[in-house]
Structures are given as C-alpha cells and as structure tokens.
ROFI-997172 format. One record per residue: residue number from 1; y negated, z negated, x negated of N, C-alpha, C in turn. Coordinates in steps of 0.05 Angstrom, whole numbers, plus 32768, in hexadecimal, padded with zeros to 4 digits. Each point is the difference from the previous one (the first is absolute). Layout:
BEGIN
@pos->NUM, nnorth->Y, nup->Z, neast->X, canorth->Y, caup->Z, caeast->X, cnorth->Y, cup->Z, ceast->X
...
END
This chain:
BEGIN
@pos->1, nnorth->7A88, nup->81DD, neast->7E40, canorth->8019, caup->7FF9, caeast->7FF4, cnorth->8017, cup->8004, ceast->8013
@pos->2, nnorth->800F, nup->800E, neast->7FF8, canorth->8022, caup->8002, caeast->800B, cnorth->8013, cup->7FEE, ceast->7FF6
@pos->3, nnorth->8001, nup->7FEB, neast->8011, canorth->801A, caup->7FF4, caeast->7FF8, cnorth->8019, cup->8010, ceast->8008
@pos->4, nnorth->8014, nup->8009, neast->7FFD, canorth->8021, caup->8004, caeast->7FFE, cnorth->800D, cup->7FED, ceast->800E
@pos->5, nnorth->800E, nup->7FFB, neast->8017, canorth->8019, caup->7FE1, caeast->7FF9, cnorth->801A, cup->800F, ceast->7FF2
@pos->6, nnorth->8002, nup->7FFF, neast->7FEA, canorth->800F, caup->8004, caeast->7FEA, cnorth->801C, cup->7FEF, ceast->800B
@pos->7, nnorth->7FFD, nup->7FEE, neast->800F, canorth->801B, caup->7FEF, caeast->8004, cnorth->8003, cup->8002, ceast->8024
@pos->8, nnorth->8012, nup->800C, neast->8007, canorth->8003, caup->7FFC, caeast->801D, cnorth->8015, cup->7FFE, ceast->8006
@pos->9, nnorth->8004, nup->7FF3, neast->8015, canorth->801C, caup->7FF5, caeast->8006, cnorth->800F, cup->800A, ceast->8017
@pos->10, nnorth->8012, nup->8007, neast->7FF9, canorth->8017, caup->800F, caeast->8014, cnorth->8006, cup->7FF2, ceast->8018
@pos->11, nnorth->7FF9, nup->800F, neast->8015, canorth->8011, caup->7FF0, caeast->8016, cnorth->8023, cup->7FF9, ceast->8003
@pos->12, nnorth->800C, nup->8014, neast->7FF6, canorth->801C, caup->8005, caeast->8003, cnorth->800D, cup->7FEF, ceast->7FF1
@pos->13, nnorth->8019, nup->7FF9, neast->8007, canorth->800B, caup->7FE2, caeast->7FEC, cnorth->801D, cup->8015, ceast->8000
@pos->14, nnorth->8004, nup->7FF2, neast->7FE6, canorth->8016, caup->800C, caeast->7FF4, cnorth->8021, cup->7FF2, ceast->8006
@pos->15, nnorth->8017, nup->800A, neast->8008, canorth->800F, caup->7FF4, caeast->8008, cnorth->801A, cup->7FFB, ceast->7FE8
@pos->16, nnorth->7FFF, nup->8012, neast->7FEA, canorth->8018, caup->8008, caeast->7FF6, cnorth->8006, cup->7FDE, ceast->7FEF
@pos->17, nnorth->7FE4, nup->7FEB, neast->7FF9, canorth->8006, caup->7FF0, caeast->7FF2, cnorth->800E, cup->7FE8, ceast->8012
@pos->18, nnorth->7FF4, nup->7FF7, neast->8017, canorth->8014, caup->7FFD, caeast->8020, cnorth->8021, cup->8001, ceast->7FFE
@pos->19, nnorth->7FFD, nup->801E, neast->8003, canorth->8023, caup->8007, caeast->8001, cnorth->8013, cup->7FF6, ceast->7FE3
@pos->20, nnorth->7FF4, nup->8006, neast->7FF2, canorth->8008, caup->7FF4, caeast->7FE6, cnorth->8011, cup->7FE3, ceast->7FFE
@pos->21, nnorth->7FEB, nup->7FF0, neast->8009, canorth->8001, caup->7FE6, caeast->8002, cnorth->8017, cup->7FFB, ceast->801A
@pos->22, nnorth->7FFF, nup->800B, neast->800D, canorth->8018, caup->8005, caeast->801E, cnorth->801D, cup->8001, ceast->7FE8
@pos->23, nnorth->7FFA, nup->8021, neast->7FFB, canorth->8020, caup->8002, caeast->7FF2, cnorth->800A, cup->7FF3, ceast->7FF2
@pos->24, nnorth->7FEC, nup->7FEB, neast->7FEC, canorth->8008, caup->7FEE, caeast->7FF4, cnorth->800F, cup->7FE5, ceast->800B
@pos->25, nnorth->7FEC, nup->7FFD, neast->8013, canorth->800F, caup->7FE3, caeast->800A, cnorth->801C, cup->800E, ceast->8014
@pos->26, nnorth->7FFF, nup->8011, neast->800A, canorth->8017, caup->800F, caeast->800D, cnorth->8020, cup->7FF8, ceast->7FE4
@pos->27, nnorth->7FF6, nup->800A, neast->7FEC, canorth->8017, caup->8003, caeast->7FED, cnorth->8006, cup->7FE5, ceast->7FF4
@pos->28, nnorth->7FEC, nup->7FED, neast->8000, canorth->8003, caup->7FE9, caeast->7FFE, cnorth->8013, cup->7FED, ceast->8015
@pos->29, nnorth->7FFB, nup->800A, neast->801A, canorth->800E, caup->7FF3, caeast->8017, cnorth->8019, cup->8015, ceast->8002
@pos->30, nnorth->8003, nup->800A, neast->7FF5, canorth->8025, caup->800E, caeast->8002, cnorth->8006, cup->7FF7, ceast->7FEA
@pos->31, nnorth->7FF6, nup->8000, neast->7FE1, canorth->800E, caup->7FEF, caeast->7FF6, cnorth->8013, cup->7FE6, ceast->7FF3
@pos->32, nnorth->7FE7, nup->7FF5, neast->801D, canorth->8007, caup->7FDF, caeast->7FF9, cnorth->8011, cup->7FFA, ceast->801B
@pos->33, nnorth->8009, nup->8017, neast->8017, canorth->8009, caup->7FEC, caeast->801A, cnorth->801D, cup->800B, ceast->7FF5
@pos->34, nnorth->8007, nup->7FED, neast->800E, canorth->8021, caup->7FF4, caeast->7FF9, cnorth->800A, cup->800E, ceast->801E
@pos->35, nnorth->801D, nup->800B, neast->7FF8, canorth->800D, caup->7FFE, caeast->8018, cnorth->8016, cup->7FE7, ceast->8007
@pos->36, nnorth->7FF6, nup->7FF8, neast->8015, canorth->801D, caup->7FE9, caeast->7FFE, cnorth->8018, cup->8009, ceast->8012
@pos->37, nnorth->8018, nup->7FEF, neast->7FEB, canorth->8012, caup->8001, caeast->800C, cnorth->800E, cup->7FF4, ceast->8017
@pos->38, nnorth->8004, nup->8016, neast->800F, canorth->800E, caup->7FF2, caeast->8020, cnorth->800E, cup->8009, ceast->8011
@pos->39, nnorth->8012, nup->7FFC, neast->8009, canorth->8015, caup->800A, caeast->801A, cnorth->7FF2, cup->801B, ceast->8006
@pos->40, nnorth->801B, nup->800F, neast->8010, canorth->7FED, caup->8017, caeast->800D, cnorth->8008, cup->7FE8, ceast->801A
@pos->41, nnorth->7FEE, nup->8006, neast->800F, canorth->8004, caup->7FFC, caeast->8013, cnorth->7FF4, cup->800A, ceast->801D
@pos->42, nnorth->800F, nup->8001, neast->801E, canorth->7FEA, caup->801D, caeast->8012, cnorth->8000, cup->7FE7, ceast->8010
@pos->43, nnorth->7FE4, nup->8002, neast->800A, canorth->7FEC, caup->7FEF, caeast->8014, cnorth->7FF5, cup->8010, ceast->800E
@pos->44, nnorth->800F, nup->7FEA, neast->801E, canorth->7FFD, caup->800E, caeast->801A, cnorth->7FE1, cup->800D, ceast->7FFF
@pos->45, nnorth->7FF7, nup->8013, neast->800C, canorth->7FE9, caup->8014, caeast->8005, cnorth->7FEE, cup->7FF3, ceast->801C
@pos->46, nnorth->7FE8, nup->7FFA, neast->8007, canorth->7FF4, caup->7FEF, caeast->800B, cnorth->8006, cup->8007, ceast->8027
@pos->47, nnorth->8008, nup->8020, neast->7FFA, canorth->7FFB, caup->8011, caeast->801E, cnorth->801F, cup->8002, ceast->8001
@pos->48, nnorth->800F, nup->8008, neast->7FF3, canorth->801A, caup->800B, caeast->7FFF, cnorth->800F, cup->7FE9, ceast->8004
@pos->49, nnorth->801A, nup->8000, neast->8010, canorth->801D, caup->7FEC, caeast->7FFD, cnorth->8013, cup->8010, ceast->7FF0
@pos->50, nnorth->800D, nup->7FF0, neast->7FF3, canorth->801F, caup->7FF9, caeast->7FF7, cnorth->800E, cup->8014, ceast->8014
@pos->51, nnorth->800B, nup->801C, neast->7FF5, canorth->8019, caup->800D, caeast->8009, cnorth->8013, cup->7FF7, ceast->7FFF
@pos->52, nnorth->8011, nup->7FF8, neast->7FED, canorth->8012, caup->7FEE, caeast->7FFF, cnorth->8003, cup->7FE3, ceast->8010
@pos->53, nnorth->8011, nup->8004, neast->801A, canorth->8002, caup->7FEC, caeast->8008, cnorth->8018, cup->7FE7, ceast->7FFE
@pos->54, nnorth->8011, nup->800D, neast->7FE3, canorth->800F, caup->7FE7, caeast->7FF6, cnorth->7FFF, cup->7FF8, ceast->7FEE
@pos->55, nnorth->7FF4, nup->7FE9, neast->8000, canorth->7FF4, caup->7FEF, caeast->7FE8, cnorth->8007, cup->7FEA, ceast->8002
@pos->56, nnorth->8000, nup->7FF1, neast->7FEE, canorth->8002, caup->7FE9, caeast->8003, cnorth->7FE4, cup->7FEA, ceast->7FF3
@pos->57, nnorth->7FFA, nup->7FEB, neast->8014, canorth->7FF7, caup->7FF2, caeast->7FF7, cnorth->7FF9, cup->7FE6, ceast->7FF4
@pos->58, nnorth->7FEE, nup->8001, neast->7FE8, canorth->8009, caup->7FE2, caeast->7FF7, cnorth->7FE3, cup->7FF5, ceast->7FF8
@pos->59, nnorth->8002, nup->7FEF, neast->8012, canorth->7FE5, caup->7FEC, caeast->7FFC, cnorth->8003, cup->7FE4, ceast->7FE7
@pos->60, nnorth->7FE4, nup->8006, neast->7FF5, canorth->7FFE, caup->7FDD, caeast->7FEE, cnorth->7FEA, cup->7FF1, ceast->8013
@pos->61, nnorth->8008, nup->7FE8, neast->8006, canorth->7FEE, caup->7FEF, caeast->800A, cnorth->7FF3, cup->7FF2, ceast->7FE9
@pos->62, nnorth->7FE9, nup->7FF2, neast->8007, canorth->7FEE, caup->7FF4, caeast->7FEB, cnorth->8009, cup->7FE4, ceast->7FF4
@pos->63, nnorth->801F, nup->7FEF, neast->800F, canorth->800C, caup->7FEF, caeast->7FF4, cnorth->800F, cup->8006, ceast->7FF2
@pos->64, nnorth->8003, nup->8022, neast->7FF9, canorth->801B, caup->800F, caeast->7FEF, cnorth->801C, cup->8002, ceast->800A
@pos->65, nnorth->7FF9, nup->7FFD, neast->8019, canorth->801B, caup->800A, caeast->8010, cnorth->8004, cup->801B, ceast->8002
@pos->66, nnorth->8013, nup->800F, neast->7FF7, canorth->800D, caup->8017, caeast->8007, cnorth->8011, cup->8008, ceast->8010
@pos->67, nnorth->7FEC, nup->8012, neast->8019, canorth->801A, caup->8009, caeast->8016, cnorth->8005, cup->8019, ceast->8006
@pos->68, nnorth->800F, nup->800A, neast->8003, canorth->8013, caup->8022, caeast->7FFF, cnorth->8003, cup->7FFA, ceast->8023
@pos->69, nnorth->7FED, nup->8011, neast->8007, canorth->800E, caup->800A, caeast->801B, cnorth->7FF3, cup->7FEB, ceast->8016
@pos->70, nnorth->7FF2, nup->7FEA, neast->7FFF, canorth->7FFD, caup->7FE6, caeast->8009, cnorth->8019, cup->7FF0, ceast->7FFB
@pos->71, nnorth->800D, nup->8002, neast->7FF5, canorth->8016, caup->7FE4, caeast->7FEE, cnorth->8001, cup->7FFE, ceast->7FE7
@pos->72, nnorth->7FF6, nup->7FE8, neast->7FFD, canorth->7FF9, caup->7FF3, caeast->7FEA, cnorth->8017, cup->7FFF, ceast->7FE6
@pos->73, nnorth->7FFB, nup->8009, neast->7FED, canorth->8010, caup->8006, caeast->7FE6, cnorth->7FF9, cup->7FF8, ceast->7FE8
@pos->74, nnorth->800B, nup->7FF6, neast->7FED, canorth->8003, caup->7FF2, caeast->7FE9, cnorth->7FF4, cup->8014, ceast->7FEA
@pos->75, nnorth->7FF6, nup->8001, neast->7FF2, canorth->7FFC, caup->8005, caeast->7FEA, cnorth->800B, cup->801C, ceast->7FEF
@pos->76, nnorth->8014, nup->7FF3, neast->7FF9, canorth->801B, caup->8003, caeast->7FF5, cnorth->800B, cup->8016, ceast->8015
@pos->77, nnorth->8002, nup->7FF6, neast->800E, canorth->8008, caup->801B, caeast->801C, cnorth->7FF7, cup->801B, ceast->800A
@pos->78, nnorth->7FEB, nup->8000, neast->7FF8, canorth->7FEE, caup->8013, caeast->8012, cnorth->8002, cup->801A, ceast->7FF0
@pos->79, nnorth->8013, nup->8006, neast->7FE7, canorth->8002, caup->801A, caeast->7FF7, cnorth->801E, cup->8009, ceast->800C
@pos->80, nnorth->8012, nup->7FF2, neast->8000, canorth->801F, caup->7FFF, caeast->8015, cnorth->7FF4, cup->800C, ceast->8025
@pos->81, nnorth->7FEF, nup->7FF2, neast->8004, canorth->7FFA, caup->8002, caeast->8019, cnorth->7FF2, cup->801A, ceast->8004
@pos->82, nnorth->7FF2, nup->8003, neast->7FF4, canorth->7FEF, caup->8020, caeast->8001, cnorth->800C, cup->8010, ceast->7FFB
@pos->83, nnorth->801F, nup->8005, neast->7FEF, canorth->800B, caup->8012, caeast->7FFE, cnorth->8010, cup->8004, ceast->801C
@pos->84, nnorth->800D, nup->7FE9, neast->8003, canorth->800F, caup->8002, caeast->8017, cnorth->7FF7, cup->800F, ceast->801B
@pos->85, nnorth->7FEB, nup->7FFD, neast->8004, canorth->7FEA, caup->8004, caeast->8018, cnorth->7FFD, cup->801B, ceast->7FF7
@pos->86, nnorth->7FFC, nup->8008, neast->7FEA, canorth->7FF7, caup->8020, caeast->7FFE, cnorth->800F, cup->8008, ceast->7FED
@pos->87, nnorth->801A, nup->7FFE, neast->8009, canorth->801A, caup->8016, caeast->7FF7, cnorth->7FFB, cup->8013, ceast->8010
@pos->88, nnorth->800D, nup->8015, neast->7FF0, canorth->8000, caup->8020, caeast->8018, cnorth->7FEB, cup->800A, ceast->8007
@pos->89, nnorth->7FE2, nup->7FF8, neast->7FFA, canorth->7FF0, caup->8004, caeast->800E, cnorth->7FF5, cup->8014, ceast->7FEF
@pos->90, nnorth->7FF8, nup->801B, neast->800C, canorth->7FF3, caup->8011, caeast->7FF3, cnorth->7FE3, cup->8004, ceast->7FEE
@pos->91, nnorth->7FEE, nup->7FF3, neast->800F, canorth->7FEF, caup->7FF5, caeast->7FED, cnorth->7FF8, cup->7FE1, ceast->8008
@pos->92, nnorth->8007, nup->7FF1, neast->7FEB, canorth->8000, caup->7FE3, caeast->8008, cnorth->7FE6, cup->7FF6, ceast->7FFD
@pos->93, nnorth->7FF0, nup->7FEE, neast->800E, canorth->7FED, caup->7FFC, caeast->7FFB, cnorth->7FF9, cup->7FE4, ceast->8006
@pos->94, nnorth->7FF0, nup->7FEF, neast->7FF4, canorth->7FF7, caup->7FE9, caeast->8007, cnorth->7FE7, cup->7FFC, ceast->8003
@pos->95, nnorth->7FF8, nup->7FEB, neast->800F, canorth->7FE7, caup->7FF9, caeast->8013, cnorth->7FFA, cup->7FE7, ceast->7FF0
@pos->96, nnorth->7FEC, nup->7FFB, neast->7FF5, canorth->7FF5, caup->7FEB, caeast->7FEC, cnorth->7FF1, cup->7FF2, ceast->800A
@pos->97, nnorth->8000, nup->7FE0, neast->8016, canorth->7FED, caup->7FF7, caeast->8009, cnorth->7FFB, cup->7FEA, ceast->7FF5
@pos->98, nnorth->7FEB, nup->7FF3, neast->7FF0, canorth->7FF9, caup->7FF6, caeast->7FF9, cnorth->7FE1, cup->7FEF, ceast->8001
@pos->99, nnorth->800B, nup->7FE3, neast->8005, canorth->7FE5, caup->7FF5, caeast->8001, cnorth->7FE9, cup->8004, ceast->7FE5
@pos->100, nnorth->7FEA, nup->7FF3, neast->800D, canorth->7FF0, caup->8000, caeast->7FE5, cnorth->7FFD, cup->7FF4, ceast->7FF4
@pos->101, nnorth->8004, nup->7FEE, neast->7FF7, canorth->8007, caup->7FDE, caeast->7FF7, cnorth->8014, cup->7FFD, ceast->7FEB
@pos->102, nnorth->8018, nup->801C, neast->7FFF, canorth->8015, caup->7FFA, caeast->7FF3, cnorth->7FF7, cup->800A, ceast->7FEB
@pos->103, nnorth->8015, nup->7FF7, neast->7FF2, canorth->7FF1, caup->800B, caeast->7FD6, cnorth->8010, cup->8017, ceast->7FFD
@pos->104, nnorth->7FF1, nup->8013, neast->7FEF, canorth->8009, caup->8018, caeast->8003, cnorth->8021, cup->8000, ceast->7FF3
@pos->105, nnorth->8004, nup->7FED, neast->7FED, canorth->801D, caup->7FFE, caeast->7FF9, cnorth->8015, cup->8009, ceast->800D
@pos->106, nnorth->7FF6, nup->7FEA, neast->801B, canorth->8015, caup->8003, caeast->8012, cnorth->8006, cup->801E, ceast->8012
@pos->107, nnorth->7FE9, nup->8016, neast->8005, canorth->7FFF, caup->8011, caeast->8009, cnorth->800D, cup->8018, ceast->7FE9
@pos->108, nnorth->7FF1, nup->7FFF, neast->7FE4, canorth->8013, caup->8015, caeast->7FEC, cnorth->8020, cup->7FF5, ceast->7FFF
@pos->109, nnorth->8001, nup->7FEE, neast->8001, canorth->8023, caup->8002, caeast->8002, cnorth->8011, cup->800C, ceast->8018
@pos->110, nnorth->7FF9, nup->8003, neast->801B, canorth->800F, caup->800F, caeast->8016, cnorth->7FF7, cup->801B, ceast->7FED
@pos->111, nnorth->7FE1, nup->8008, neast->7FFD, canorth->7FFC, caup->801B, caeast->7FFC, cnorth->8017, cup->800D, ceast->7FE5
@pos->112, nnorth->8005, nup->7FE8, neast->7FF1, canorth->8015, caup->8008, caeast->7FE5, cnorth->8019, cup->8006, ceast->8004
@pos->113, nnorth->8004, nup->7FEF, neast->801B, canorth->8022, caup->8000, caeast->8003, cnorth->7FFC, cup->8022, ceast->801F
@pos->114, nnorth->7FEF, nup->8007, neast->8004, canorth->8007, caup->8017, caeast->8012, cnorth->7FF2, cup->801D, ceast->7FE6
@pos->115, nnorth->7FF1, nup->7FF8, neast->7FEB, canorth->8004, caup->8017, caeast->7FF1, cnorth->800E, cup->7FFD, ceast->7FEA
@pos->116, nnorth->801F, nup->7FEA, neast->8000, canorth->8016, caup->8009, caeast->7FF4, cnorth->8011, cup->800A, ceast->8017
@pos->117, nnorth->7FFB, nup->7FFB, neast->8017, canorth->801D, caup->800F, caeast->8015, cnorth->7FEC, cup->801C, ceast->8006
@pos->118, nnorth->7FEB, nup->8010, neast->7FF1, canorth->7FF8, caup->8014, caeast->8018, cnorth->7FF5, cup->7FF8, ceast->8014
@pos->119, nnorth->7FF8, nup->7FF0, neast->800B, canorth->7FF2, caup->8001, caeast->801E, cnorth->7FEA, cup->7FFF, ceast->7FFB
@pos->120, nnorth->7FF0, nup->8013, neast->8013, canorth->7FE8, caup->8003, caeast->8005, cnorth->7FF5, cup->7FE3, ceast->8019
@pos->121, nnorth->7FEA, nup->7FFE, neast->7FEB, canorth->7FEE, caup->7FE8, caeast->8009, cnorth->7FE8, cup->8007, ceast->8018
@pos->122, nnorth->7FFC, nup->7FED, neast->800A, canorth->7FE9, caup->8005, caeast->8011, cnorth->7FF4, cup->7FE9, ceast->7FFD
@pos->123, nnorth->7FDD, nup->8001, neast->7FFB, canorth->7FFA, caup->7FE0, caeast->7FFF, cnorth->7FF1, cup->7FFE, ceast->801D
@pos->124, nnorth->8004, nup->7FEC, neast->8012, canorth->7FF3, caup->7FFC, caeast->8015, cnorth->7FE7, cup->7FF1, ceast->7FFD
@pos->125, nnorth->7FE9, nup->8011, neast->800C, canorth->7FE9, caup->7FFA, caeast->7FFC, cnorth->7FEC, cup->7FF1, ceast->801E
@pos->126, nnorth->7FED, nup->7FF1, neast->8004, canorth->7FF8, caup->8000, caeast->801A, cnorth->7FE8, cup->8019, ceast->7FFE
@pos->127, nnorth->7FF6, nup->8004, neast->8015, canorth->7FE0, caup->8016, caeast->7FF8, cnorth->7FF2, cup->7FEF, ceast->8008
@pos->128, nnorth->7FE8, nup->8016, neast->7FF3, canorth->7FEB, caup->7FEE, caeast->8001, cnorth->7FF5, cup->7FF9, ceast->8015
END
C-alpha cells in the first residue's frame, strides 16, 4: 500500500494579510489624531545658544510674581514694559523663565501679549 500525504504543509508564511492589518490601523491612527492648537513658538536647541543677544527677560516665580529684567512688575504692566525695553529693536525677542509650579495661565498670557506685539519667544528650559 502507498499512502500519498495529500495534505502538506508549507513552510513559508504569508505576509500580505499582516500588512493589511498594518495599513488599516495606520489609516485609523491618521484619522482619529487631532492636531492641536498652539502658539508657534522657537525653543532654544540643546547644543546651540541664542544669537540674539538683546532680549529681554521675564521670569514667573511660583508665588506669581512677575519680573522683567530682575524688577519686579505688576501684572497690568508687563505689556507697557516689554514694549518699552524692545523699541527699535530689530528682532525683539523674549526669554521665558518660568518655574514649574506656575499654572500654565499665567505663562500663556506673557506668551499672548508678545504674540500680539510680534516678539519672538524663547522658552527657557533646564537640560537634562
């Protein structure tokens, strides 16, 4: 008697049902991510310094004090004062130091009042 194995099984595995399943969840994840909306904003580069060496700077401390320059300024003030400081200046730019503690409120409002005057922001970062 000759048996046959009538059924044998392929070593090679098929990929195209794989990829399939890829492109799918691919088109699934572009269609559902959101872009959000936000400032442009340019952050310093980890190797590189700041060409611009007239800037001005304005720190928030974590009790919500606001200071321009190391002197301490009001609220209310600190869009009068930033102009003043960076009249004439060819490209004006500000230095964004901020603790970490503060609520971001308080940091989008300098960033609001320097991208209604034009000025380019810098956020100051520590490394790692």
């Amino acid at each position: 008697m000759n048996f046959k194995n009538r059924n044998k099984v392929s070593p090679d595995f098929s990929m195209s049902s794989m990829t399939d399943i890829v492109f799918l969840l691919l088109i699934f994840f572009m269609l559902t991510a959101s872009t959000p909306n936000a400032l442009d904003l340019i952050l310093p580069k980890a190797k590189g310094k700041s060409t611009n060496t007239q800037s001005v700077s304005i720190s928030i401390k974590k009790n919500e004090n606001y200071y321009v320059d190391s002197k301490q300024v009001k609220v209310a003030d600190i869009e009068t004062t930033m102009r003043s400081l960076l009249q004439g200046q060819e490209n004006p730019t500000i230095l964004l130091r901020v603790e970490e503690t503060v609520p971001i409120e308080k940091v989008v409002l300098v960033m609001d009042i320097a991208n209604r005057n034009k000025f380019k922001v810098i956020l100051a970062v520590r490394p790692q």
